[in-house]
N, C-alpha and C positions, 0 to 999 in steps of 0.2 A: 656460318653464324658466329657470333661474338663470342668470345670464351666465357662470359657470365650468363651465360642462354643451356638449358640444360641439350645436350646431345639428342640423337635419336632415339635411343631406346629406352632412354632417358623419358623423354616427352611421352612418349606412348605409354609407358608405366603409369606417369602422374596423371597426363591429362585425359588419355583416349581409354587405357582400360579399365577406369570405372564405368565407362560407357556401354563395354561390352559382355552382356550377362546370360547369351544365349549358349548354350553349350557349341554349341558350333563355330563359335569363331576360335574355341580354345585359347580362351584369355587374349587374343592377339600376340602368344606366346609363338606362331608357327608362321609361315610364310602366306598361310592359305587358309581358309575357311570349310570346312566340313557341313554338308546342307541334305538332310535326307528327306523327300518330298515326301509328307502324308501320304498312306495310300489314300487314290481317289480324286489326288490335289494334282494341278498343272503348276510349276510356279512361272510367276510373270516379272519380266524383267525389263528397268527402264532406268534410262541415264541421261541430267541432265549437267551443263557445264554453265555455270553463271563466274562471270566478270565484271571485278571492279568496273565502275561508269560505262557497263553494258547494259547490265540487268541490274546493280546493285549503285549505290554511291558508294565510296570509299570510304566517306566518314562516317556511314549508316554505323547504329551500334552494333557491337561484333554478337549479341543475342539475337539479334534480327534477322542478320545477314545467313545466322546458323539457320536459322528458323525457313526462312526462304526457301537455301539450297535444297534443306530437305521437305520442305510441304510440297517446291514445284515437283518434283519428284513423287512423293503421293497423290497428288493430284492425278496422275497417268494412273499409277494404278487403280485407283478411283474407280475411272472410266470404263476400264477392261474389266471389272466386277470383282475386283482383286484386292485382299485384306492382305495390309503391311506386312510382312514379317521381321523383315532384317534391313541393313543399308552396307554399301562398302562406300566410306568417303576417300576423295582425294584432296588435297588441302595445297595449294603451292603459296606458302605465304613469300612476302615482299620482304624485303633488306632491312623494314626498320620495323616490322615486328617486334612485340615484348609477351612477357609471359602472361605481365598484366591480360591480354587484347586475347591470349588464347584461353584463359583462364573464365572470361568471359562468353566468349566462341564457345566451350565445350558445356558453358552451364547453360545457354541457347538450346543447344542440342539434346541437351539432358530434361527439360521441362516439354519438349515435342515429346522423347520418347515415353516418357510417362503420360501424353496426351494423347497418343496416337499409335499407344501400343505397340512400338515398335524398337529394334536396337544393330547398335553398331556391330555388325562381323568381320571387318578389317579393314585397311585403305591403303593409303601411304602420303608421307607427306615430305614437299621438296622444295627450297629455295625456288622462287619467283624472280626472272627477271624484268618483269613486266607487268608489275601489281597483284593484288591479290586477287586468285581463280582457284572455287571449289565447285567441285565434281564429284556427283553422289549416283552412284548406281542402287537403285533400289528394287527388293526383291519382294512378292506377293503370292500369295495363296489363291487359288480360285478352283472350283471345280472341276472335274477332268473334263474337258471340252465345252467348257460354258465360259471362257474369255469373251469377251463385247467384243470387237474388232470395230473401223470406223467404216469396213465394207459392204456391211449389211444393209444397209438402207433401202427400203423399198415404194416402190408407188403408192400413194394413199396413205402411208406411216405420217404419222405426226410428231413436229417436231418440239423437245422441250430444251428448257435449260434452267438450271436452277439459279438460286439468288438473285442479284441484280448486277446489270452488265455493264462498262464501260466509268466505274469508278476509280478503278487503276490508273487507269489511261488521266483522268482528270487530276488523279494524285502524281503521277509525273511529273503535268506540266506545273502542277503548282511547286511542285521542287526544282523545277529548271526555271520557274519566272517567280523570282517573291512577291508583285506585285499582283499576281493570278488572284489570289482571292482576294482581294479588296477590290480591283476592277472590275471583277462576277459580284461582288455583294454578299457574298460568303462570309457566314458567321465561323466562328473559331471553332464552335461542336461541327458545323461541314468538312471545316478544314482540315482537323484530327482525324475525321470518316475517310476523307479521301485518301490523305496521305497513308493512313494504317491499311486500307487496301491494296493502295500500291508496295508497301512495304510487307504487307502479312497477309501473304495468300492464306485461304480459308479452304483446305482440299476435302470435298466432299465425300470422304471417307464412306461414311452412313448412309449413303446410297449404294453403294457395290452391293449388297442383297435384290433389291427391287431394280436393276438394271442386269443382271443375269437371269431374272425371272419375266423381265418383260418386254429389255431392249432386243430391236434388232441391229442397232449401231450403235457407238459411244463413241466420244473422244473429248477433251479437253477442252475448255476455251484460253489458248494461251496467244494466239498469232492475233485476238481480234475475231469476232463471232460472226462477219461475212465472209472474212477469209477461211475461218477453220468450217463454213458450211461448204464455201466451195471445196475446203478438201476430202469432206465428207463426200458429197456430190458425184467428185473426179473418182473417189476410190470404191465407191459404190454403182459407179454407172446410172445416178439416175440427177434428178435436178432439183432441186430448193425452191418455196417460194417464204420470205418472211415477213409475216406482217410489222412493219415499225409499230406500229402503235401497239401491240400487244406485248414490245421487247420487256421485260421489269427495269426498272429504273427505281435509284433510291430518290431520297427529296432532295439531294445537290443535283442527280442530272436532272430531276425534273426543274429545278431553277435554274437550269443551264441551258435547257431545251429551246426555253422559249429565244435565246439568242440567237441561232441559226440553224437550223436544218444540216447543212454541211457540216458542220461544229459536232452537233450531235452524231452525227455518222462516224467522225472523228474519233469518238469519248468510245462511240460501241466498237469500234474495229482498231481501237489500238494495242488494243491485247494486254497480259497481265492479269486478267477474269480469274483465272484459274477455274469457271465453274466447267460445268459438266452441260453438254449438249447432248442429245439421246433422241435417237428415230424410235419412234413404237408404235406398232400396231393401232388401228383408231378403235378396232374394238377390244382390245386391252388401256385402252388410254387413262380408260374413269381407276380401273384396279391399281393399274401406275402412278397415278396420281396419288390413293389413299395409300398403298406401299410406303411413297414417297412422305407423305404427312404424320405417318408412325414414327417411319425412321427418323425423323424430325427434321426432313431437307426439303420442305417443298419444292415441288419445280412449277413453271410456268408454262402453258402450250403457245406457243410464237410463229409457228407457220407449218407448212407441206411437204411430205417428199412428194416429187413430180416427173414423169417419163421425162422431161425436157435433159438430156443428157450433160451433164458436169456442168449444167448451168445455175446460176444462182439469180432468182429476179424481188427484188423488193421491191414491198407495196405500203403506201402510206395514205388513209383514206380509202381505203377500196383501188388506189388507181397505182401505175407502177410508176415507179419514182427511180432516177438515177441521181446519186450524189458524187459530188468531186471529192471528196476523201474516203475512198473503199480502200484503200489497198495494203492494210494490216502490219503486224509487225516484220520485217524481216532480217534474217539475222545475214546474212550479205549483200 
């Protein structure tokens, strides 16, 4: 680093340990973090790695970018029924880094954990030779044996998911083509809707209560929502059926829809959702549903768990439908 760049312990003094206010990370003063689980509590643990012009732009704002790392990361705990507790970031910023750009970074991360109830218990951070990559392991609470797992899924289960699906996916491409919303007809409030999707995952926090009480599977929507049912499906042993027309859509995909069928399959399985998929019971389904409407996260019912084994079959019309773009995000 530059000689007018503060040092390592340096940087963690100013920037990271106001971050860090939970007695267990001991100020970021030690090498290691000290975490003593409630009795009663399992904790849950999840880590994801986002890279510049992978998951993120590079010139995204450095609040965002903070925002991101750590919502995709709630997000998982989410699903598993699991309240935030703590995070360990990893941070490998790039060569031309300023203090301005982390100074930004850490007030990002400082407005999630006062949103989202949660805080930093240590990390590290290291010169990047190959753009900027953070990497956040995040840590949760959940009852002693009541984590969601995405294995549980059973015959007859009904399947939900919250929010609306495949707005992300639509917010990419309008960031990869400038000309995407003026060729869809997209007004500037669309435009804003989409792009802040793609850019600000929404992790359904507020559901982890009424998915340990009613799921029997959970898992994220990050790969694309036929992809992540086939993975449901595979790790459950049973099959999927989903109805398209019951998927939730905001008003951009719904004026998006009417342009193709295939397009549309596009928008839902490109992944970025961050919502929450959830197999339940069909006679807990109505109690799930109101759990869900308190907590203030509605979800939507959009199709079947089915004996048909690791299969996934969509239905559009009553009739089964195969589209040329299924095959979701993948990271190699």
């Amino acid at each position: 680093m530059g000689a007018d760049r503060p040092g390592e312990f340096e940087l963690i003094k100013r920037y990271f340990a106001p971050l860090a206010n939970d007695p267990g990370s001991l100020g970021l003063t030690d090498d290691a973090a000290v975490l003593t689980p409630r009795a009663g509590y399992d904790l849950v643990l999840t880590k994801d790695v986002l890279a510049a012009d992978i998951h993120f732009f590079a010139d995204d704002a450095p609040e965002a970018i903070a925002a991101k790392a750590l919502r995709v990361n709630l997000s998982d705990l989410a699903a598993k029924g699991a309240r935030p507790r703590g995070y360990l970031l990893g941070l490998a910023l790039p060569s031309n880094w300023t203090e301005s750009w982390l100074c930004r970074f850490c007030k990002g991360l400082a407005a999630d954990q006062a949103a989202f109830d949660v805080q930093l218990l240590g990390g590290d951070t290291i010169r990047s030779g190959n753009g900027l990559q953070v990497s956040v392991t995040a840590i949760g609470e959940v009852a002693t044996g009541r984590a969601v797992r995405r294995s549980g899924a059973r015959p007859g289960d009904l399947l939900f998911v919250t929010g609306t699906i495949g707005d992300a996916a639509a917010g990419l491409k309008a960031r990869l083509d400038p000309q995407f919303c003026k060729t869809h007809g997209l007004s500037a409030v669309q435009e804003r809707h989409i792009l802040d999707r793609y850019l600000l995952p929404r992790p359904r926090t507020r559901l982890a209560g009424p998915l340990t009480e009613y799921a029997n599977a959970a898992m994220d929507i990050s790969d694309g929502l036929i992809a992540d049912c086939a993975h449901m499906a595979k790790a459950s042993g049973v099959g999927i059926s989903i109805d398209m027309d019951k998927v939730p859509l905001s008003d951009v995909l719904r004026d998006l829809k009417g342009r193709s069928a295939d397009d549309l399959a596009g928008y839902l399985n490109g992944g970025d959702d961050y919502e929450i998929l959830a197999s339940v019971c069909e006679q807990k389904a109505q109690e799930f549903m109101t759990a869900a409407e308190v907590a203030d996260c509605p979800v939507t019912a959009v199709g079947r768990v089915t004996e048909d084994k690791g299969t996934v079959k969509l239905l559009a019309g009553g009739k089964p439908v195969v589209y040329a773009q299924e095959g979701g995000f993948r990271h190699f």
